[in-house]
C-alpha positions in Angstrom: 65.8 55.1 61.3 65.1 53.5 64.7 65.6 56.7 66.6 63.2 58.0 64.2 60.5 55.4 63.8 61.5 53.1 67.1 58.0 51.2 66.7 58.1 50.3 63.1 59.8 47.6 61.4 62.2 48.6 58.8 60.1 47.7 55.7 57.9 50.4 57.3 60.9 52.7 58.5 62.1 52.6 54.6 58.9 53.5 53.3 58.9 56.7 55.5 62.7 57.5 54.8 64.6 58.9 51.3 68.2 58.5 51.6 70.3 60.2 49.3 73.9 61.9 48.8 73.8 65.7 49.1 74.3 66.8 45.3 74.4 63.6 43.8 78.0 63.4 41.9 80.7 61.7 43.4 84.4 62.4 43.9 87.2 60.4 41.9 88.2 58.8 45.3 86.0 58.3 48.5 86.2 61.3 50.7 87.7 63.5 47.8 87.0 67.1 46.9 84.2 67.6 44.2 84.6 70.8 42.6 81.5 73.7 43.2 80.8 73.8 39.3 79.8 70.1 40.0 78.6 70.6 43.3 76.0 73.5 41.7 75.1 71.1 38.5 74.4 68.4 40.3 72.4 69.6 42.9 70.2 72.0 40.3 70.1 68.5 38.1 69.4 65.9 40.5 68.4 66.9 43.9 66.5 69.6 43.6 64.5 67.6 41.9 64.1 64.6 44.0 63.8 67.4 47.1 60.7 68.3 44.9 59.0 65.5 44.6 57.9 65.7 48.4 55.3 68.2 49.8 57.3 69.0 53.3 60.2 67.5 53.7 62.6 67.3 56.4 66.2 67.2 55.3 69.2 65.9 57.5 72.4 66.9 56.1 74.4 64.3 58.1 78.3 65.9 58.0 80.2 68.9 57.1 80.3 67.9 53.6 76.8 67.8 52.9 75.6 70.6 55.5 78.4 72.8 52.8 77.0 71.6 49.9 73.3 72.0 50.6 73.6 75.3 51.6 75.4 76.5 49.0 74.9 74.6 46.0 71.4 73.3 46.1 69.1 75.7 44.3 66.2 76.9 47.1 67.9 75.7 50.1 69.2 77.4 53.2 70.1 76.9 56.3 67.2 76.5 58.1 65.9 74.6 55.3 67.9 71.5 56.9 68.7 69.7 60.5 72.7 69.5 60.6 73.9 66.4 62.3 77.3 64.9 62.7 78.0 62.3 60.0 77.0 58.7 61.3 80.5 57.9 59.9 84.0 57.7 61.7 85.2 60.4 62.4 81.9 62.1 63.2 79.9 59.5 65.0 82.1 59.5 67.2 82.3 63.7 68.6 80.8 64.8 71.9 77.4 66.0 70.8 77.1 63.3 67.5 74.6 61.7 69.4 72.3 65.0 70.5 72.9 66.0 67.3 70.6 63.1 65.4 67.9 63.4 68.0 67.4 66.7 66.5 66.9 65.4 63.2 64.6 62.8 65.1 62.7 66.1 67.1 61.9 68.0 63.9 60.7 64.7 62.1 58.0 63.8 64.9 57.1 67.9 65.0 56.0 67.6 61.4 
């Protein structure tokens, strides 16, 4: 959020920023595999909907996981629907280009 919004506190930062997962179910075990049955359910039931509630939103799919699941589980969204960054997670944050990568998110936010 401070690359995004470096001159406003976070109260302010929060109020401009929706943070959610990418379909909204969870695996049995951190990092597990959710199947695509859930994967399509969940992302027609839950965040398509919140995705609606917005009048132009930009979406960061941070990680391979959610960059999959958007794309091909997420009823209306497609590729260029979404900035893909690297996950701000280990492994991810720390890739050659993780960095670059979340400064795009931060271009296409302060473009619309």
């Amino acid at each position: 959020m401070d690359l995004c919004f470096p001159e406003a506190e976070v109260e302010t930062q929060l109020r401009r920023t929706w943070i959610t997962e990418s379909v909204l179910c969870s695996a049995d075990e951190e990092g597990g595999h959710v199947s695509a049955k859930v994967c399509r359910a969940c992302g027609s039931r839950y965040l398509r909907r919140q995705l609606d509630l917005f009048s132009d939103p930009v979406i960061g799919a941070l990680g391979n996981k959610a960059q999959k699941r958007l794309r091909k589980h997420v009823p209306g969204i497609g590729r260029g629907d979404f900035v893909e960054g690297y996950s701000v997670a280990p492994p991810g944050c720390n890739f050659d280009g993780a960095e670059e990568s979340w400064h795009g998110i931060k271009r296409r936010i302060r473009s619309n």
